[in-house]
C-alpha positions in Angstrom: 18.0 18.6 0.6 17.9 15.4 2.6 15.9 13.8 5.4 19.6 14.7 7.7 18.8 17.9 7.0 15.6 18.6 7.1 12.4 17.1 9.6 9.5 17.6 7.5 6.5 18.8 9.3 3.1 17.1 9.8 -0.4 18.3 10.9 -2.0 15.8 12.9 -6.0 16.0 13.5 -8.2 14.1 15.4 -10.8 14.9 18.1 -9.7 12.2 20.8 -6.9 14.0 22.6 -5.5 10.5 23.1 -5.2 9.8 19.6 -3.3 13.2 19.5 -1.3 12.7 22.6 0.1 8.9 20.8 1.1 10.9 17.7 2.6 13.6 19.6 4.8 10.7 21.5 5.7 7.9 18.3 6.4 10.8 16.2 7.9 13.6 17.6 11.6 12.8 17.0 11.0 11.8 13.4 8.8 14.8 12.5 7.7 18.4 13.7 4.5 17.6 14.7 1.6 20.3 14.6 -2.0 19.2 15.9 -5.6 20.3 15.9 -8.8 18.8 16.9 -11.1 20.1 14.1 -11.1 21.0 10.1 -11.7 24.4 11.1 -8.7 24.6 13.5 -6.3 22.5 10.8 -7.6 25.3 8.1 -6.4 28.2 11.0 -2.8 26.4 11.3 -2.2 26.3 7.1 -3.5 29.7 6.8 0.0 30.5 9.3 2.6 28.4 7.5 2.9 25.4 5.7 3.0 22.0 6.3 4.2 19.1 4.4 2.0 16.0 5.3 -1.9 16.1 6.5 -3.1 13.5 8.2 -6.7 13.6 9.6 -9.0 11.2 10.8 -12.0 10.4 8.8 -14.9 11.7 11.1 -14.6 15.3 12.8 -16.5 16.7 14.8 -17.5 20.1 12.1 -16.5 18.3 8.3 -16.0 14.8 7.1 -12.2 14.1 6.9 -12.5 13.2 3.2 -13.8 16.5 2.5 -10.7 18.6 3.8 -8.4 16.5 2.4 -10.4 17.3 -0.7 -9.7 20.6 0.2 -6.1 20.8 0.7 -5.6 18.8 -2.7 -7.2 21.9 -4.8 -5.7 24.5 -2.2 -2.0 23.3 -1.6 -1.5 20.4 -3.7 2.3 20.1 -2.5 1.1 18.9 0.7 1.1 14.9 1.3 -2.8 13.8 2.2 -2.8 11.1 4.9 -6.4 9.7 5.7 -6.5 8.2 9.3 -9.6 6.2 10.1 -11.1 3.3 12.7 -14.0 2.5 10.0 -12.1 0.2 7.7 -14.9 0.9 5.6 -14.3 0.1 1.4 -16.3 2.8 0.6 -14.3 5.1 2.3 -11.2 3.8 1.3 -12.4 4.2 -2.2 -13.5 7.6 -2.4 -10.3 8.7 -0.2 -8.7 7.1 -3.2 -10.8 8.4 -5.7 -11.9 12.0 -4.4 -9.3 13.2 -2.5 -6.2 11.2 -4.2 -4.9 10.3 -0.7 -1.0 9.7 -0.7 -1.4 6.9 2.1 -4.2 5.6 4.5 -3.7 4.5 7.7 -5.8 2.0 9.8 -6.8 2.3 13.4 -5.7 0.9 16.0 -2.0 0.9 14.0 1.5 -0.7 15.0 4.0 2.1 15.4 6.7 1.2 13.4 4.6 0.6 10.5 3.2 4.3 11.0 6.2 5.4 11.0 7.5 3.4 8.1 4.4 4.9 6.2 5.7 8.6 7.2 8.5 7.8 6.8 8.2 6.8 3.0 5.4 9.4 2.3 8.5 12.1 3.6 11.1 10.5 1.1 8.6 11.1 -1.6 8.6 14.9 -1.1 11.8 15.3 -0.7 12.8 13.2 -3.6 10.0 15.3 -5.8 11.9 18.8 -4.7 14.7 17.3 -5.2 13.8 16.9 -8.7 11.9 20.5 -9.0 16.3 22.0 -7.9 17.7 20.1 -10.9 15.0 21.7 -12.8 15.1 24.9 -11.8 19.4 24.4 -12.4 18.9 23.8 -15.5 16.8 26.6 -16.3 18.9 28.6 -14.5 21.9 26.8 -16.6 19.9 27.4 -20.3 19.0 31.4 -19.0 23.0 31.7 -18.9 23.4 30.3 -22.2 21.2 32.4 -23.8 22.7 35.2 -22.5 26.1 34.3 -23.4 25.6 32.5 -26.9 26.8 36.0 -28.4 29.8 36.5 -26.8 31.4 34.0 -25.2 32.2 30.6 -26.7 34.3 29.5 -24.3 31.8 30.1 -21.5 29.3 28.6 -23.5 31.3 25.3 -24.1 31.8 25.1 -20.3 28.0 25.9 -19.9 26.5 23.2 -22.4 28.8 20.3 -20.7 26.6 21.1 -17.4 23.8 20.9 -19.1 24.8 17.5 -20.6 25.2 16.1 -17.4 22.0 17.1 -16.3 20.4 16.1 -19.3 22.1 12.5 -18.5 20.7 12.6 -15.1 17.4 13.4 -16.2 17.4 10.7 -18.9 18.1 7.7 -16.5 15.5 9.3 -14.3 13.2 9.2 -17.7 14.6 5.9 -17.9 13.7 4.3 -14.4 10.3 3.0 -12.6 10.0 5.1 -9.7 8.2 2.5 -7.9 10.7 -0.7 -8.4 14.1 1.0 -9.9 13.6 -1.3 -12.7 13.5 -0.2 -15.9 10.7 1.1 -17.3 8.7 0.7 -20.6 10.6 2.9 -22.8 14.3 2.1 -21.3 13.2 -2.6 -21.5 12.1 -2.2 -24.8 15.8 0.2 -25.9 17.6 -2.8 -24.4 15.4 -5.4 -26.4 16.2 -3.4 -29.8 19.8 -2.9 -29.1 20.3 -6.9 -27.9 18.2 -7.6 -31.5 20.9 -5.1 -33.4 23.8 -7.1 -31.2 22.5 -10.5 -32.9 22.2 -9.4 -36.5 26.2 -8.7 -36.2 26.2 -12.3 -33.9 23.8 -14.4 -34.4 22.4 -15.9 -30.9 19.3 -17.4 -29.6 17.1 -14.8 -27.7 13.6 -15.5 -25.4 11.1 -12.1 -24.9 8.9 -12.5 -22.0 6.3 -11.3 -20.3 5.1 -11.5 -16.8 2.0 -10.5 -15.1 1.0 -10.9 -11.5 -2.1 -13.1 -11.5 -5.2 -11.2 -9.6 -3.6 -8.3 -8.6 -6.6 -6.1 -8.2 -7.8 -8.5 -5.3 -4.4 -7.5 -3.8 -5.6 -3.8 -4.5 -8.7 -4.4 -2.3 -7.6 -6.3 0.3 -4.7 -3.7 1.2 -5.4 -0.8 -0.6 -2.8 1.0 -2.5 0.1 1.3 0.1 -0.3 -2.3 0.2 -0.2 -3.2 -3.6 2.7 -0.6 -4.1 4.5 -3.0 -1.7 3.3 -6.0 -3.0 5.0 -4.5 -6.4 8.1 -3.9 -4.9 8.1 -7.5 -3.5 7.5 -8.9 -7.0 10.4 -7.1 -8.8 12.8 -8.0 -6.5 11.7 -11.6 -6.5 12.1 -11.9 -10.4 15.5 -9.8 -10.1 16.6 -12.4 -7.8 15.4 -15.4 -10.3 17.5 -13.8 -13.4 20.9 -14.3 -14.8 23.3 -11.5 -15.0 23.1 -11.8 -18.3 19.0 -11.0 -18.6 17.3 -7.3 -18.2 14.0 -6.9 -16.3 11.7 -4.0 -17.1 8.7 -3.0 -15.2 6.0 -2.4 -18.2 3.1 -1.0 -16.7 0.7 -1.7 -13.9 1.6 -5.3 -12.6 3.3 -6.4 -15.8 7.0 -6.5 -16.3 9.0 -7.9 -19.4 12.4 -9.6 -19.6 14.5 -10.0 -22.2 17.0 -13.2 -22.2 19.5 -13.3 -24.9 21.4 -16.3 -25.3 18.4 -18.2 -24.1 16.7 -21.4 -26.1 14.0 -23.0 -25.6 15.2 -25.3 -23.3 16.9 -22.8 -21.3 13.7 -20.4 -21.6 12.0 -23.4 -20.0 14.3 -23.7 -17.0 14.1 -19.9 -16.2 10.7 -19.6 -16.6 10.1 -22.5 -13.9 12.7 -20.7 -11.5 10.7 -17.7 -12.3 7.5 -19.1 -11.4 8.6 -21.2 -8.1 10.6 -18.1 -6.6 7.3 -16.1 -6.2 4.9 -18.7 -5.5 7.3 -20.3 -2.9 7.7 -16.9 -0.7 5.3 -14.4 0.7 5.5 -10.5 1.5 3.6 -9.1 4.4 2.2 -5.7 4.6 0.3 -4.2 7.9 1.1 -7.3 9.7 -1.2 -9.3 7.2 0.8 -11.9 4.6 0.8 -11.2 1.0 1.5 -13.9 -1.1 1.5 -14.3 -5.4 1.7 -16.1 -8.5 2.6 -14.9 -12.0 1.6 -16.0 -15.3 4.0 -16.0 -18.0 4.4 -15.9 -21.7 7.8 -16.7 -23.5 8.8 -15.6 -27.0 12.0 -17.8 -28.2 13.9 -17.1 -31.2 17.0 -19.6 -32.5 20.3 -18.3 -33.3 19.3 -18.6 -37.5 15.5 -17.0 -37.2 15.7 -13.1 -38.2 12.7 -11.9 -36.3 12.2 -8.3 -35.1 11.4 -6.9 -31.5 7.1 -6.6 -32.4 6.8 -10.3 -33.5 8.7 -11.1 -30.2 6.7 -9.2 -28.3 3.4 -10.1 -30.1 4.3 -13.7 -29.6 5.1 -13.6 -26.0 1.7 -11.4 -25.0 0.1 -14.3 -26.9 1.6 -16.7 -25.0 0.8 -15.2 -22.0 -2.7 -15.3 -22.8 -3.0 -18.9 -23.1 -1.0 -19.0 -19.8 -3.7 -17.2 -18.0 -6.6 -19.0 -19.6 -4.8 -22.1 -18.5 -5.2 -21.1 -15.1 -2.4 -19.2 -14.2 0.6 -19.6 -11.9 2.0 -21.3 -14.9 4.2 -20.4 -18.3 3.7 -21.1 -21.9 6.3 -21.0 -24.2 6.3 -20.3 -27.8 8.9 -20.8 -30.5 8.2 -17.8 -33.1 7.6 -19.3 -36.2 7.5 -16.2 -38.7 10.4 -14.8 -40.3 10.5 -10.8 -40.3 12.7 -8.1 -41.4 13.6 -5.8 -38.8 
């Protein structure tokens, strides 16, 4: 299933007719668009089919907006929850957040094309996730068939477990992947650290571990909500892909944190990459909602040379260290740190 294919539907509701009547017009050729004026109306159209996103503003006339997108969470849970509201308010923001998990919130008055880009992004979501739910439901169908051949058929069964082999590869890099960035994850950065460490106890080379955080990230959380800092996440990864060699793997950790591992690298040369690092973000700036987004990172550097024997943890350990001290140094800044110990893998 693809967005060629298929125009997801959305329910609109808002009491201003106008407000309806500018949805009806910016969206219509992107979307099948379904409207209502009240909660009680929107609960009337879902009770007749289904639709994939719901996006209501925050105060109606008979029920606070928060509350039925509270609703639809617990009732139809597949259904994308867009909060559309004038009142800028944190509070709001924060229990849409909180209460009713909202997938994206939208301020009044918006720009078009970024209310489309939003729909537009909420849409490839769902159709990535069911997507995901057919090669699951293959592969059960796939493991139902081997089951029911194992007995007789050997042949069919070879054929049979291949498929499933693929899949299981697909699945595996999707395990594998940040679904936010495409970068590697935590599991699949920390793989390619232990197989570059096995790598240089055949060939011994230097190797730098590091670890990067985006300083004050929450305040980017707050200022434009979590559409925003997804963004401002996006931004960041490709800013430190671009500031790597070829030669380097970058790994989204967790939160705003991302590790990279540099074989081949010195101190000196951990030095010069952590500066290019550092310069590439602060020197550029995202913008999100028509509103500039700009960042620094902190970052701690591990470095190993070529005749240490040092294992993945004390790497690790050494650059989180070091990334401490970069932080209480003020941040924006990097702190390398030669590791000192010799360990046994």
């Amino acid at each position: 299933m693809n967005a060629t294919r298929y125009k997801c539907s959305i329910l609109a509701i808002d009491d201003d007719p106008g407000i309806l009547g500018l949805l009806v017009a910016q969206l219509s050729q992107d979307f099948e668009l379904v409207t209502a004026c009240t909660a009680e109306q929107a609960r009337d159209v879902l009770a007749q089919r289904s639709v994939d996103i719901l996006m209501t503003d925050l105060a109606l006339p008979d029920e606070n907006g928060i509350e039925l997108l509270e609703w639809v969470r617990k009732t139809i849970p597949r259904t994308a929850r867009v909060l559309l509201t004038g009142t800028a308010r944190l509070g709001d923001a924060i229990d849409a957040i909180n209460q009713s998990q909202v997938h994206r919130l939208v301020l009044k008055p918006w720009r078009a094309e970024d209310l489309l880009q939003t729909l537009r992004a909420t849409a490839r979501g769902l159709l990535l996730e069911r997507s995901h739910e057919q090669l699951l439901d293959e592969l059960r169908r796939l493991n139902l068939e081997l089951e029911q051949r194992v007995t007789s058929r050997t042949e069919e069964l070879n054929r049979a477990l291949h498929q499933l082999e693929q899949k299981n590869q697909i699945l595996e890099k999707m395990a594998l992947t940040d679904p936010l960035t495409g970068l590697p994850n935590r599991r699949a950065i920390d793989l390619i650290a232990r197989k570059e460490l096995l790598r240089r106890s055949r060939s011994p080379f230097p190797i730098a571990v590091a670890i990067i955080d985006a300083d004050h990230f929450k305040l980017i959380n707050e200022s434009h909500l979590l559409s925003g800092g997804d963004h401002a996440l996006s931004w960041l990864a490709i800013q430190l892909a671009n500031a790597i060699r070829g030669t380097d793997s970058l790994g989204r950790v967790g939160g705003e944190e991302f590790m990279l591992v540099a074989p081949g690298t010195d101190e000196e040369g951990a030095r010069i990459l952590a500066e290019r690092i550092r310069s590439q973000v602060a020197n550029g700036f995202t913008a999100y909602a028509g509103k500039p987004i700009r960042m620094t990172v902190s970052i701690g550097f591990a470095t190993a040379t070529h005749d240490l024997s040092v294992n993945y943890e004390l790497l690790r350990e050494t650059a989180a260290t070091a990334l401490k001290q970069a932080k209480d140094q003020g941040r924006n800044c990097a702190v390398l740190r030669p590791v000192a110990a010799i360990a046994t893998s």
